[in-house]
C-alpha positions in Angstrom: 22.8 24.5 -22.8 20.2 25.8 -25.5 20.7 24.7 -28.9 21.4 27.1 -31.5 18.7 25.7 -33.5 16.0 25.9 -31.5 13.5 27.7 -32.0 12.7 29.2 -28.3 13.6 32.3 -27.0 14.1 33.7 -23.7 12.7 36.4 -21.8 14.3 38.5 -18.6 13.3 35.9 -15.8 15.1 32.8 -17.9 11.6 31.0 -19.0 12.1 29.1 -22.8 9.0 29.7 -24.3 8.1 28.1 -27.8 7.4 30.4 -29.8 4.8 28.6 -32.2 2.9 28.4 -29.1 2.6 32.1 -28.6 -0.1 32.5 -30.2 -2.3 29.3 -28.1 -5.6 29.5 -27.4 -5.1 29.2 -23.2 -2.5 32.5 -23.4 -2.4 34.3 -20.3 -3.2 37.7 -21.6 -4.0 40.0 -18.5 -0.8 42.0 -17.3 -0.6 42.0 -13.5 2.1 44.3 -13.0 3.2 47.0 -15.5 6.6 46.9 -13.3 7.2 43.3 -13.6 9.0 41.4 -16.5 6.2 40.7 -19.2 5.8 36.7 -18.5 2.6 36.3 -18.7 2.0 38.1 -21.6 4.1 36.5 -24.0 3.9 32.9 -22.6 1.6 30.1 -22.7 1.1 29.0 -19.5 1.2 25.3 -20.2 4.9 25.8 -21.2 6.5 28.1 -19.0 10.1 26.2 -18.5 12.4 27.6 -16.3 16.2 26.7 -17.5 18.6 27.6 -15.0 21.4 30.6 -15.1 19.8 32.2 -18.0 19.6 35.8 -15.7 22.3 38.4 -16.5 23.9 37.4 -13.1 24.3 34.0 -13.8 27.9 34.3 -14.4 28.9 35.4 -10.4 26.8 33.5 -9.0 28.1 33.4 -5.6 27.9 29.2 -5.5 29.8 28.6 -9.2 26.4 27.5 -10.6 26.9 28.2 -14.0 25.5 24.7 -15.0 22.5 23.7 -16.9 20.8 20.2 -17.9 22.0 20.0 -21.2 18.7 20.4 -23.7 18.5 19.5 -27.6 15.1 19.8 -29.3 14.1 16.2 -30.7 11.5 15.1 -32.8 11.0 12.3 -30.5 11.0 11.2 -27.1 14.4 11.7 -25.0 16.5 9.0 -24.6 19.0 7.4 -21.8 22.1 4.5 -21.6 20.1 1.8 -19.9 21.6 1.2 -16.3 22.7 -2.1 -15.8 22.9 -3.6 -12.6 20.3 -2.1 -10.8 17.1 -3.7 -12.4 14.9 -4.5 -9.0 14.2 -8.3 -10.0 15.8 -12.0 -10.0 15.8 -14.3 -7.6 16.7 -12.6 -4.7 14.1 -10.5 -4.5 13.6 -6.6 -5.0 16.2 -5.7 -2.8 18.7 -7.2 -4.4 20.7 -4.7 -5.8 20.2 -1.8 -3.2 21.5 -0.8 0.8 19.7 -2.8 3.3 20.6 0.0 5.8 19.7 2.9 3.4 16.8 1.0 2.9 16.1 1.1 7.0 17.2 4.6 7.2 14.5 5.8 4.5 12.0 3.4 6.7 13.0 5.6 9.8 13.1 8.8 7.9 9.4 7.9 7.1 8.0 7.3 10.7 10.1 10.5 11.9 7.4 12.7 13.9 9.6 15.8 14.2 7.9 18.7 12.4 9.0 19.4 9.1 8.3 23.3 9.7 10.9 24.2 12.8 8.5 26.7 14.9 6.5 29.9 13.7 9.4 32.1 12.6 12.3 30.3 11.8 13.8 30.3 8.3 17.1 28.3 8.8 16.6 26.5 5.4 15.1 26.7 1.8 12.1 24.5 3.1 11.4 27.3 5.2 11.2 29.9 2.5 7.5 29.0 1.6 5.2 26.4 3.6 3.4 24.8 0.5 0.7 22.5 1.8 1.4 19.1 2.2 4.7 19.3 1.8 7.4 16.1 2.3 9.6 15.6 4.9 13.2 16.7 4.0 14.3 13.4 5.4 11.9 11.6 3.8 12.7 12.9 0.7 16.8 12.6 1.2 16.8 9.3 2.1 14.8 8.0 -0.7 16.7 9.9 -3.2 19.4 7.8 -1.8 18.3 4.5 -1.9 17.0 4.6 -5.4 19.4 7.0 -7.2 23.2 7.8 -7.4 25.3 10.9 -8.0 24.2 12.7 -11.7 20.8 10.8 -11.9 17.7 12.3 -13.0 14.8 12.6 -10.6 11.6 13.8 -11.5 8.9 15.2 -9.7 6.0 15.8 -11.9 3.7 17.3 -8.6 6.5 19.2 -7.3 4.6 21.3 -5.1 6.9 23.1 -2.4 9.8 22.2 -4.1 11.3 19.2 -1.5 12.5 17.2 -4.1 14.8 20.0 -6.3 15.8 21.4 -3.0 17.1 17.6 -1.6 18.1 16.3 -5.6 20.3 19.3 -5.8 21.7 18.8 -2.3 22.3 15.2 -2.9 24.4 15.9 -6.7 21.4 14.9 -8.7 20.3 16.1 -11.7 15.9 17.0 -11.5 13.0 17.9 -13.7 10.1 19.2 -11.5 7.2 20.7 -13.0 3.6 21.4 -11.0 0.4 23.3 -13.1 0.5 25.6 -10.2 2.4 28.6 -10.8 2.8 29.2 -6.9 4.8 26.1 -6.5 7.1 26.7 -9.5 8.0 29.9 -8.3 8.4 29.1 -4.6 10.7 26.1 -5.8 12.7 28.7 -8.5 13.4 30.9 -5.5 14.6 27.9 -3.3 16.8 26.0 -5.6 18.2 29.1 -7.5 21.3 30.6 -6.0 21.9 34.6 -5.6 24.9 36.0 -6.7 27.0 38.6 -5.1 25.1 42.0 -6.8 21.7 40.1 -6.2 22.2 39.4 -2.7 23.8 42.6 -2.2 20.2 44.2 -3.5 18.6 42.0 -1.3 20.2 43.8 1.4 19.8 47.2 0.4 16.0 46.4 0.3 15.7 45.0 3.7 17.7 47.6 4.8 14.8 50.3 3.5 11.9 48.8 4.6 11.6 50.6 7.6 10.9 54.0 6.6 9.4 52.9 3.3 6.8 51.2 5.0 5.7 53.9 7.5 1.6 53.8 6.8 1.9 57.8 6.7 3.3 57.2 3.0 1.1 56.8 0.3 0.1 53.7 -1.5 1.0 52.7 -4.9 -1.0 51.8 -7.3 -2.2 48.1 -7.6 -5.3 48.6 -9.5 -4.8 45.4 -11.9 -4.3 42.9 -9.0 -7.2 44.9 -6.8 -9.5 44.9 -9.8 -9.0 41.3 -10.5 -9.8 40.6 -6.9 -6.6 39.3 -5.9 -6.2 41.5 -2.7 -10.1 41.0 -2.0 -10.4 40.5 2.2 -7.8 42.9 2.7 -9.2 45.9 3.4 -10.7 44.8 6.3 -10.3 46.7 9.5 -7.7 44.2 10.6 -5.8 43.8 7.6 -5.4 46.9 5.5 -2.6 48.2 7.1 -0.4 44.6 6.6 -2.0 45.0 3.0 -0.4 48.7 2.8 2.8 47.4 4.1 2.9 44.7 1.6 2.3 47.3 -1.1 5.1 49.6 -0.3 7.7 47.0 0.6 6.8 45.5 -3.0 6.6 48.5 -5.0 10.8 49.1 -4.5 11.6 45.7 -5.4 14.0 46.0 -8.7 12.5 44.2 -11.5 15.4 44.6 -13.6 17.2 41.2 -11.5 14.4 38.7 -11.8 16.3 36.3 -9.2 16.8 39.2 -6.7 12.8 40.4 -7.4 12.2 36.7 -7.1 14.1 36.6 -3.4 12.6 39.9 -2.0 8.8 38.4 -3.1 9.4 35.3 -1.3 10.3 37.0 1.9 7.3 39.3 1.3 5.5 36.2 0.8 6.5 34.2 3.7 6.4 36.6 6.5 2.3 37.3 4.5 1.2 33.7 5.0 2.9 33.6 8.6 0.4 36.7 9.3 -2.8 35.6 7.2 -2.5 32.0 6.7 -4.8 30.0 9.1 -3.8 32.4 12.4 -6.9 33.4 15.0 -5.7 36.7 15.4 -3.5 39.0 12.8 -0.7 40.5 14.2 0.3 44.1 14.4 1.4 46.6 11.6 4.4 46.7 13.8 4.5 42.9 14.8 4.2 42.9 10.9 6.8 44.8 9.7 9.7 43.7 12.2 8.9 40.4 11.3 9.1 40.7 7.7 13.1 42.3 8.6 13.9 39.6 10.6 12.6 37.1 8.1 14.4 39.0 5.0 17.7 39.1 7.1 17.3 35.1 8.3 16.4 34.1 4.7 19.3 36.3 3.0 21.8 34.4 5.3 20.7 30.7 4.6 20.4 31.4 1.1 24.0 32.3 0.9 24.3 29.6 3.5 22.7 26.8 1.0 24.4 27.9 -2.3 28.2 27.6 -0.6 27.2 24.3 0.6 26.1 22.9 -2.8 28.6 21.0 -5.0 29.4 23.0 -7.8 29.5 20.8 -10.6 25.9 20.1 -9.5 23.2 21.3 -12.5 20.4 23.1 -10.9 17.2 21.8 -11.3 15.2 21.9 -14.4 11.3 23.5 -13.8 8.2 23.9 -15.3 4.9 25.2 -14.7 3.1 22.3 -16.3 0.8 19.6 -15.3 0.3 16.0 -15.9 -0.7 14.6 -18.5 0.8 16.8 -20.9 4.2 16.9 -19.4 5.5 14.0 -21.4 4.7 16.1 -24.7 6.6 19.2 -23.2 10.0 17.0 -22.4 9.7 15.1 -25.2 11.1 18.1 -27.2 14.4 17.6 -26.2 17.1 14.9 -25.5 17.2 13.7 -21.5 18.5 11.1 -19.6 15.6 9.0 -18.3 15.0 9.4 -14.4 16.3 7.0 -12.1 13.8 7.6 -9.9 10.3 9.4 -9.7 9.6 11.0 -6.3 6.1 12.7 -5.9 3.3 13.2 -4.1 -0.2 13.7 -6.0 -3.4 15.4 -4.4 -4.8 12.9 -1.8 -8.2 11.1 -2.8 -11.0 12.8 -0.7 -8.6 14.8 1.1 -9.1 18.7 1.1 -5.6 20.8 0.8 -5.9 24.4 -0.2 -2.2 24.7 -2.7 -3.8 27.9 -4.2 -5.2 30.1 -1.1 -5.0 31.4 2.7 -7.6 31.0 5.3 -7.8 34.6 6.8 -8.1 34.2 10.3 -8.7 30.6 9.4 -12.2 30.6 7.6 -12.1 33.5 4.7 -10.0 32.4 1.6 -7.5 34.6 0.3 -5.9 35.3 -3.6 -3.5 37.2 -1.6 -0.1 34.8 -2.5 -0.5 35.0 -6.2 -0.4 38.8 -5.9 2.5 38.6 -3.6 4.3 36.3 -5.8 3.3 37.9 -9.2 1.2 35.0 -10.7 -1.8 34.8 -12.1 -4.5 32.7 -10.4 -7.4 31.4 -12.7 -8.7 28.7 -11.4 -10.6 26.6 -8.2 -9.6 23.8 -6.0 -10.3 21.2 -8.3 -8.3 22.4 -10.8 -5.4 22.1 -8.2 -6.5 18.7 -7.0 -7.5 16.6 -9.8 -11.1 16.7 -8.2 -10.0 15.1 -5.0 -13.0 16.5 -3.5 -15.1 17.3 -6.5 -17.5 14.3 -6.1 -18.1 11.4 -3.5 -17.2 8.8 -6.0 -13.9 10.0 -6.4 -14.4 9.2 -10.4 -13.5 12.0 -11.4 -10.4 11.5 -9.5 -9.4 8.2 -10.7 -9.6 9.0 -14.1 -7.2 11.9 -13.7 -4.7 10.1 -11.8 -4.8 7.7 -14.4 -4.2 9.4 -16.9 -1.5 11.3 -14.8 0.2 8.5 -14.6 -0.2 7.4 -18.5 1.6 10.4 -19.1 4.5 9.6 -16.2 5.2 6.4 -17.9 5.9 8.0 -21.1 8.7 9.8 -19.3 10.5 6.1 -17.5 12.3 3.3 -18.3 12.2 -0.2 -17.4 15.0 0.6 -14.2 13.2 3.8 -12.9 11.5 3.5 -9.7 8.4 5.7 -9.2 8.2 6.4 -5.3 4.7 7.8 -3.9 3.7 9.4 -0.1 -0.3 8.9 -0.8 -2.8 10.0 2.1 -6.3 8.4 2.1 -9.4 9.5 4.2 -10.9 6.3 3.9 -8.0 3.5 3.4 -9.3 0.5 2.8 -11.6 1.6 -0.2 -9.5 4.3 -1.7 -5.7 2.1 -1.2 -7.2 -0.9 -3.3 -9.1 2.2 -5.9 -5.3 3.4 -5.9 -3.5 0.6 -7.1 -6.1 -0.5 -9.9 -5.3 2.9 -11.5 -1.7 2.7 -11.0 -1.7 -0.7 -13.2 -4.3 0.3 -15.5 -1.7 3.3 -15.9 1.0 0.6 -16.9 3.1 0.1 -13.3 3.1 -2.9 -11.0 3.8 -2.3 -7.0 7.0 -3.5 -5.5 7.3 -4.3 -1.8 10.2 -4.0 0.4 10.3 -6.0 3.7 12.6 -3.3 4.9 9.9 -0.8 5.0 7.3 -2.8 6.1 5.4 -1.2 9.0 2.1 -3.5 8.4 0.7 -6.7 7.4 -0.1 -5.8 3.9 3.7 -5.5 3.9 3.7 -1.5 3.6 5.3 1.3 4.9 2.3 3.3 6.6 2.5 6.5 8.8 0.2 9.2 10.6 0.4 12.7 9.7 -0.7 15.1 13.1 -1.3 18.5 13.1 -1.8 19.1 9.6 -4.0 22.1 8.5 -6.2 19.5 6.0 -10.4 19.0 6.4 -11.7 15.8 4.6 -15.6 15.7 3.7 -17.4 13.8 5.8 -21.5 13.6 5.0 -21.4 16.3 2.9 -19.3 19.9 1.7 -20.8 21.8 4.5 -20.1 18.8 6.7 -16.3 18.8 7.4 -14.0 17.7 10.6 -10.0 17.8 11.0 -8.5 14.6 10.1 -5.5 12.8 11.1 -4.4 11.5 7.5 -3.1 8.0 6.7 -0.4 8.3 4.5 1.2 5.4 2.7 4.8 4.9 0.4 3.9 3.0 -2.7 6.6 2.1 -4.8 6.2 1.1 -8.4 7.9 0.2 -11.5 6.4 -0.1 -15.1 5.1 -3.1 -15.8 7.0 -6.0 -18.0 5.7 -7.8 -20.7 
């Protein structure tokens, strides 16, 4: 609930905005969309917070969720009753106060090799909405929240990404803070973890229902000379393409802006059924193939969303999200008053791995701005901006130093009892693991082992990642080859005096 006495305000999609930072140097101040609710002109982008429920439908939402994290502006840092009884130390070891089984579960949830996207067109939950690169298993993610956290914790996710963690937190009853400096990911995880209520989803429905005749190609095209002339639909006027990019105009140009959660909904189904047809594919469908596909994944994603929002316990607050990076984030909080996480469940940009969050590979080699356009975010910036310069350099510096001070940040935000929870991929293991760890103490947390997880000698839980769409360097940029990645789970806790 927002104080009285703050001094935010809110705008039509529910972002809390500071207003003394209105005015910062690093304001967004191009207007994509006349049509769309003026975000990015009022707000600094390093503090776009997303409170929950703050939309004029809040109040039906078909699920009950009329809950928010409680927030009251602070002059310092937000504070927490210390948990007793679950400190991971004594003399029986780290697992003394936890489930063994849990403990094995989340071991077998880890090793799992079923896929975590369930074929090419199927949308029968909010992971399906949006295929963010590099996403975490579900399972993965579920069972660890389990085994480190119970009912009303706090777990934070400072890389959020895809949104895995809000989507399983608020599945599980927790409480979550998620935050990720690209503005694709918080808006793909808005749309997942918000519910619709009734007028929204019956607007959903009325849209899909239009979208065959209003996307004939004999109609004429809107105008989208903001996002074309700041290149965002650039390699889509090829001969192969223009027609999908048409469609995608016209289905877009009757969204409603006036309900920013049903404008959100009906952009993420544009969105998805887009990256199924651009997104790393050797041939491009269809107008046809196109458009039926785009119905069927409107009508699929309607019904799970309704689906998901019955399912959810309704005292459960929804999660809390902001489009901000680390470090920085600890500043951002620490103007309000917040239970301390319980657990911190993340997954940073790999170390000399190559994952492309902010584009598409047309026809698997040309990259594409397309998504941000889709979406209705603004775009700025390159891969390394994205990846902490995970690629940047060969000595992975660069790298080091960010995740360092990353993590400087992240320990601002924990307590002595929170337990920070990593999947980290490595293209080369044995230098880059050891690299990993140095930071991670120099960054103030120390590595706890479980024998439970252990999958290797170095008393680890290690897995193999197949049939992932990442490229690591090899010799050189120009020099790249597909890669089977390495991931490890690194568990730490801040380090005691």
């Amino acid at each position: 609930m927002q104080s009285d006495t703050a001094a935010w305000k809110s705008d039509a999609e529910g972002y809390c905005i500071p207003l003394a930072d209105t005015t910062s140097s690093d304001l967004k101040t191009s207007a994509p969309d006349p049509r769309a609710p003026k975000r990015h002109v009022t707000a600094n982008a390093a503090h776009n917070i997303d409170l929950p429920n703050h939309d004029a439908n809040s109040q039906e939402c078909c699920s009950g969720h009329t809950n928010e994290i409680e927030l009251v502006p602070t002059a310092g840092m937000f504070h927490r009753e210390q948990l007793t009884q679950q400190a991971m130390a004594g003399s029986s070891g780290p697992s003394a106060y936890l489930n063994r089984d849990e403990l094995l579960s989340m071991r077998t949830a880890s090793l799992s090799s079923a896929p975590i996207s369930l074929g090419t067109r199927r949308t029968n939950s909010p992971h399906e909405f949006y295929r963010y690169p590099g996403r975490f298993s579900p399972a993965f993610t579920r069972a660890a929240i389990s085994v480190f956290s119970q009912k009303d914790d706090l777990i934070l996710d400072p890389f959020v990404g895809g949104g895995t963690t809000a989507v399983e937190a608020l599945v599980s009853g927790r409480r979550s803070l998620v935050a990720d400096l690209n503005p694709l990911a918080t808006f793909v995880t808005r749309v997942k973890t918000r519910p619709l209520a009734h007028n929204s989803r019956l607007a959903v429905q009325r849209w899909i229902d239009q979208l065959p005749q209003v996307t004939l190609l004999s109609r004429p095209s809107p105008e989208t000379d903001i996002w074309l002339d700041q290149g965002y639909l650039k390699g889509l006027d090829t001969r192969l393409t223009w027609r999908i990019a048409k469609v995608i105009r016209l289905a877009l140009a009757i969204v409603d802006p006036t309900d920013a959660r049903t404008e959100a909904f009906c952009r993420c189904i544009v969105l998805r059924t887009a990256q199924w047809a651009f997104d790393m594919r050797s041939t491009v469908p269809s107008v046809e193939e196109f458009r039926s596909t785009l119905i069927t994944h409107g009508r699929a994603m309607l019904k799970v969303a309704e689906t998901f929002a019955e399912s959810l316990d309704k005292t459960t607050e929804l999660p809390y999200v902001m489009e901000k990076g680390v470090p920085g984030l600890a500043d951002s909080v620490s103007k309000f008053t917040i239970q301390k996480p319980a657990l911190v469940l993340t997954s940073p940009p790999y170390p000399g791995v190559y994952v492309n969050y902010h584009r598409w590979k047309l026809l698997g080699r040309r990259e594409i701005r397309a998504p941000y356009w889709i979406a209705n975010q603004l775009d700025g910036h390159g891969l390394a901006h994205y990846t902490m310069h995970a690629r940047a350099e060969p000595t992975l510096r660069t790298y080091f130093d960010r995740l360092r001070r990353a993590f400087e940040d992240i320990a601002r935000l924990v307590s002595a009892t929170t337990t920070v929870v990593q999947l980290v991929g490595f293209n080369n293991p044995p230098d880059q693991l050891s690299r990993y760890l140095s930071t991670m103490n120099d960054a103030g947390f120390q590595e706890v082992l479980f024998p439970e997880l252990a999958t290797a000698d170095d008393g680890r839980l290690w897995r193999s990642v197949p049939s992932r769409r990442w490229w690591t360097e090899a010799q050189s940029r120009r020099s790249i080859a597909p890669h089977t990645a390495q991931e490890v789970v690194l568990i730490h806790r801040l380090k005691q005096d």
